[in-house]
C-alpha positions as CSV (number, residue, x, y, z in Angstrom):
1,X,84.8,100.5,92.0
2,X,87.7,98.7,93.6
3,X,91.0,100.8,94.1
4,X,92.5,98.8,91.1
5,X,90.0,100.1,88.8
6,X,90.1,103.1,90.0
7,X,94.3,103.5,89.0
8,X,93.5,101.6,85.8
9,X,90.9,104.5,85.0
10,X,93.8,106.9,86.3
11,X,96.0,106.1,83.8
12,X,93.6,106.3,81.3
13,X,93.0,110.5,81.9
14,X,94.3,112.6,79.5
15,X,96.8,114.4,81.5
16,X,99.5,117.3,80.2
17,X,103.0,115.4,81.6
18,X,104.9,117.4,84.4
19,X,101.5,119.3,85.2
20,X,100.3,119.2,88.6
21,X,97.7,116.8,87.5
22,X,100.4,114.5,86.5
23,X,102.2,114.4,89.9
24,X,99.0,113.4,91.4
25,X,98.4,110.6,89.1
26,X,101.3,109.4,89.7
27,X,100.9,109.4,93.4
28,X,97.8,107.6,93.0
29,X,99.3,104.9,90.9
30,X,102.0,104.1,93.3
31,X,99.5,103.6,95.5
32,X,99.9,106.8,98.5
33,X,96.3,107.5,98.1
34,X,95.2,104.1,99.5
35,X,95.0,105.3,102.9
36,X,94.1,108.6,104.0
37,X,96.8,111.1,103.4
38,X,96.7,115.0,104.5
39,X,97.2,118.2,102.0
40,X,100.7,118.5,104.4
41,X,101.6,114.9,103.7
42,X,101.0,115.8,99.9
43,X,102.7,119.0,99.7
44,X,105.8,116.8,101.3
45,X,105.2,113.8,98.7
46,X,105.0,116.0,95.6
47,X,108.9,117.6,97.1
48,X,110.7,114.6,97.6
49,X,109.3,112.7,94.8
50,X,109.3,115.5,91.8
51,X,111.1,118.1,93.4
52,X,108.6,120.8,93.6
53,X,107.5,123.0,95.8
54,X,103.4,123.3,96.6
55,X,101.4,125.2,99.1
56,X,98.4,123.4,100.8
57,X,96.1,125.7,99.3
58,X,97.3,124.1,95.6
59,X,96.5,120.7,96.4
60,X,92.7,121.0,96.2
61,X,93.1,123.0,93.1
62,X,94.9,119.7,91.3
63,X,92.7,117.2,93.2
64,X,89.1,118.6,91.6
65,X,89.4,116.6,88.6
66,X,90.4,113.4,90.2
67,X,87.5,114.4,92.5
68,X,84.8,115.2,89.4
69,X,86.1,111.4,88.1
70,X,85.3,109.8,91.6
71,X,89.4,108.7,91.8
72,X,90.2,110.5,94.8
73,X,87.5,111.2,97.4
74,X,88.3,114.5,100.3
75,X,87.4,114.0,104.0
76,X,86.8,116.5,106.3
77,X,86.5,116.1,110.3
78,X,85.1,118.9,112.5
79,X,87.8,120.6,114.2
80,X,90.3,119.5,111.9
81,X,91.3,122.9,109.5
82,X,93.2,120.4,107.1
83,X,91.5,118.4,104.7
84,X,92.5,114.8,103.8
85,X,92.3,112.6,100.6
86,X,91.8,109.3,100.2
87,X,91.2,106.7,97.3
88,X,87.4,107.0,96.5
89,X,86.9,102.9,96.8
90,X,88.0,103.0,100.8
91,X,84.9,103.4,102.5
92,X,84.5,107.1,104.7
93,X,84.4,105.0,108.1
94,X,87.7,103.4,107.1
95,X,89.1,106.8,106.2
96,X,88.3,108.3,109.2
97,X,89.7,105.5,111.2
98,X,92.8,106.1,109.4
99,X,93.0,109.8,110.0
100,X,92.3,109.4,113.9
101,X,95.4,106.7,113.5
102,X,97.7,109.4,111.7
103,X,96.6,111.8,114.8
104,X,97.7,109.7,117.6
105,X,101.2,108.9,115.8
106,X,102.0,112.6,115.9
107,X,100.7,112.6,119.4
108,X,102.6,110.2,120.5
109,X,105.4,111.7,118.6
110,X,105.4,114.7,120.3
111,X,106.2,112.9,123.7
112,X,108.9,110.1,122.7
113,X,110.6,113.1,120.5
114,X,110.1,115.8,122.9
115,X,113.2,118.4,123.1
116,X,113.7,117.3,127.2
117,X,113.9,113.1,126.1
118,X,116.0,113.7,123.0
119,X,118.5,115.7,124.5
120,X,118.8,113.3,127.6
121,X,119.3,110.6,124.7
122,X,121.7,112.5,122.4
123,X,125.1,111.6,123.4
124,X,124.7,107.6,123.7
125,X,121.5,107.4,121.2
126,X,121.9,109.7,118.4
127,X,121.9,106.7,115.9
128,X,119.2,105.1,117.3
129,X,116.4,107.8,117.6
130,X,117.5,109.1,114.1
131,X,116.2,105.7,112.8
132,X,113.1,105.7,115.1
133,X,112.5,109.0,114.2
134,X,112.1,108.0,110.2
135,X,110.4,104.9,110.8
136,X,108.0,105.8,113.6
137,X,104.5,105.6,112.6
138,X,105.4,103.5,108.7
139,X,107.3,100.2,109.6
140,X,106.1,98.1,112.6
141,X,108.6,95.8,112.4
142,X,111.5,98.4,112.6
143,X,109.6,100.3,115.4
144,X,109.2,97.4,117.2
145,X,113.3,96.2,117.2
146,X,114.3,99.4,117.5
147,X,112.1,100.5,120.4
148,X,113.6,97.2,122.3
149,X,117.2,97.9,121.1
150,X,116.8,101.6,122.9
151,X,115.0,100.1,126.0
152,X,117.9,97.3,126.9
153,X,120.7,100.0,125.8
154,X,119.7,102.3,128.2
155,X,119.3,99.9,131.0
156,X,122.8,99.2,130.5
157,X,124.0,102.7,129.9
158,X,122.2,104.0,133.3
159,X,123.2,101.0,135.5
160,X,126.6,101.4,134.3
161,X,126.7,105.0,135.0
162,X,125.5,104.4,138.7
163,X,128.2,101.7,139.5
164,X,126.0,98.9,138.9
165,X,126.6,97.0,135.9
166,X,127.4,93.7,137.1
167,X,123.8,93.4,138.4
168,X,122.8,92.9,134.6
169,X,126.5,90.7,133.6
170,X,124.9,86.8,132.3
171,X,127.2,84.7,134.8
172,X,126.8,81.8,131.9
173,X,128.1,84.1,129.4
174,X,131.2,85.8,130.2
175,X,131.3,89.6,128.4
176,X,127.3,88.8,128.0
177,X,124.5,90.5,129.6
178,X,121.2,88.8,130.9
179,X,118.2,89.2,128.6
180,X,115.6,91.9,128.5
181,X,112.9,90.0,130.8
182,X,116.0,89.8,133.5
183,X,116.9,93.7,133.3
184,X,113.7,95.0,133.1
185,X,112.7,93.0,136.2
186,X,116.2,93.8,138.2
187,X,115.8,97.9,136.8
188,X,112.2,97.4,139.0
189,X,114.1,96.2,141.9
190,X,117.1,97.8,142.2
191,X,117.0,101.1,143.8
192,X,119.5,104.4,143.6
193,X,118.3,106.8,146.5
194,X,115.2,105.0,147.7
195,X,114.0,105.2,143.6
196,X,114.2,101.9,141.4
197,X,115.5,102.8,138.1
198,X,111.8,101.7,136.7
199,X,109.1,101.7,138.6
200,X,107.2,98.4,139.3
201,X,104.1,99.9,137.5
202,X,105.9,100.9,134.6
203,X,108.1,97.1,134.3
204,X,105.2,95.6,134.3
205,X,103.5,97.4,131.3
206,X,106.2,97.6,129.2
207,X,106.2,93.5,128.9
208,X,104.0,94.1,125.8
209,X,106.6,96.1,123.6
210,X,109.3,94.0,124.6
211,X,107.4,91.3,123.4
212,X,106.3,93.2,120.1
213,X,110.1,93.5,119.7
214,X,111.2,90.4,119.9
215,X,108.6,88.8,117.4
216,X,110.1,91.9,115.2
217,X,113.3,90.4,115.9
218,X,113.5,86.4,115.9
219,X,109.9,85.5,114.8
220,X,110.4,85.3,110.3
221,X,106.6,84.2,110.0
222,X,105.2,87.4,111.6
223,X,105.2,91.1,111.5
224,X,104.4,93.7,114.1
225,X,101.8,96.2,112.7
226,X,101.6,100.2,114.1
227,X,98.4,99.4,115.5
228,X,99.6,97.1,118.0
229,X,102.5,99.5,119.1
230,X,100.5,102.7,119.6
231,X,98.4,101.6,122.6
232,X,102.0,100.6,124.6
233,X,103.8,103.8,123.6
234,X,103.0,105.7,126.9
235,X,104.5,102.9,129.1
236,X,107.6,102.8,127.1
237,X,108.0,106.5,127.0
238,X,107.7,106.7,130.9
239,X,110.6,103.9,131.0
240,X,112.6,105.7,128.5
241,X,111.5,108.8,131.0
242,X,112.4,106.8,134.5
243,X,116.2,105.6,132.9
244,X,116.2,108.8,131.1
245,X,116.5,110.7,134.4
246,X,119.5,108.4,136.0
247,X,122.0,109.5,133.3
């Protein structure tokens, strides 16, 4: 039964309103079941949305009926303690898929918001990694600018700290600075202590964001998907990393 189906048979349940069986339903109508979703992403759903407080341990209580009506199907990996939910029309390879996906985001996570990084970031950033911080992981497209916006920021922030900003001023442009391409290739170059400000390695691998941010940016016809950003994060991280440590 397609997922559309499947909500049009939701609706149909006979369900007590304000019950835990109701929040649930309404989840799956507005469609958070369509990829797979963990009882801690549930529990967090159910409190912004309703206002109510759950333990994990309630959500498989609720989710038995929508279970026993093949609505809602539960996925379980080995190793994993949590269990995760998923509409019953998306197929158990996809669900997986989607899980392993949800996995690496809070992997990656955990490195671009590590307590070292954020504080390095805090006085000139604060702004900026708030936002990243609430769309990391949901919207490509907001990722993808503001992953850029932090990257060229910083290059100016640490080359103005270390005396150097007029390496990055746009001659053609007075008050302007060169673009991204130009920094990131002059941050490989230049050198403080025998150290460029970004290792050639790293300049070269980061090419791929930058260009992910610019299509989020300036290109209206197409939009940058968190599947395409996740297997660039590391490089970007070690830039942020490399600046990082010149401020």
């Amino acid at each position: 039964m397609s997922g559309e189906l499947l909500k049009e048979k939701v609706c149909l349940l006979q369900i007590a309103p304000a019950s835990g069986y109701a929040f649930l339903q309404s989840l799956i109508i507005e469609g958070f079941f369509d990829q797979s979703v963990s009882s801690v992403q549930v529990v967090h759903r159910i409190k912004e949305v309703f206002g109510k407080r759950w333990k994990t341990v309630i959500v498989h209580t609720y989710m038995k009926r929508f279970m026993t009506e093949r609505i809602i199907a539960a996925i379980k990996l080995p190793g994993l303690r949590q269990n995760f939910w998923v509409l019953a029309s998306v197929s158990r390879d996809e669900a997986i898929r989607s899980i392993r996906k949800i996995g690496q985001i809070r992997e990656i996570e955990e490195q671009l918001f590590s307590a070292k990084l954020v504080a390095q970031l805090k006085k000139n950033f604060s702004v900026e990694v708030r936002e990243l911080q609430e769309n990391f992981g949901r919207n490509g497209n907001a990722t993808a600018f503001l992953l850029r916006k932090i990257l060229e920021k910083l290059i100016v922030v640490v080359f103005s700290k270390n005396g150097k900003q007029t390496l990055l001023e746009d001659g053609a442009r007075p008050g302007g600075y060169k673009g991204l391409k130009d920094m990131i290739e002059i941050s490989a170059r230049e050198k403080v202590h025998g150290l460029p400000f970004i290792t050639p390695k790293t300049a070269n691998e980061i090419k791929g964001l930058k260009f992910l941010g610019d299509v989020a940016a300036h290109n209206p016809l197409t939009s940058v998907e968190t599947s395409s950003i996740l297997p660039q994060m590391p490089f970007m991280i070690t830039a942020y990393e490399e600046l990082a440590a010149r401020l």
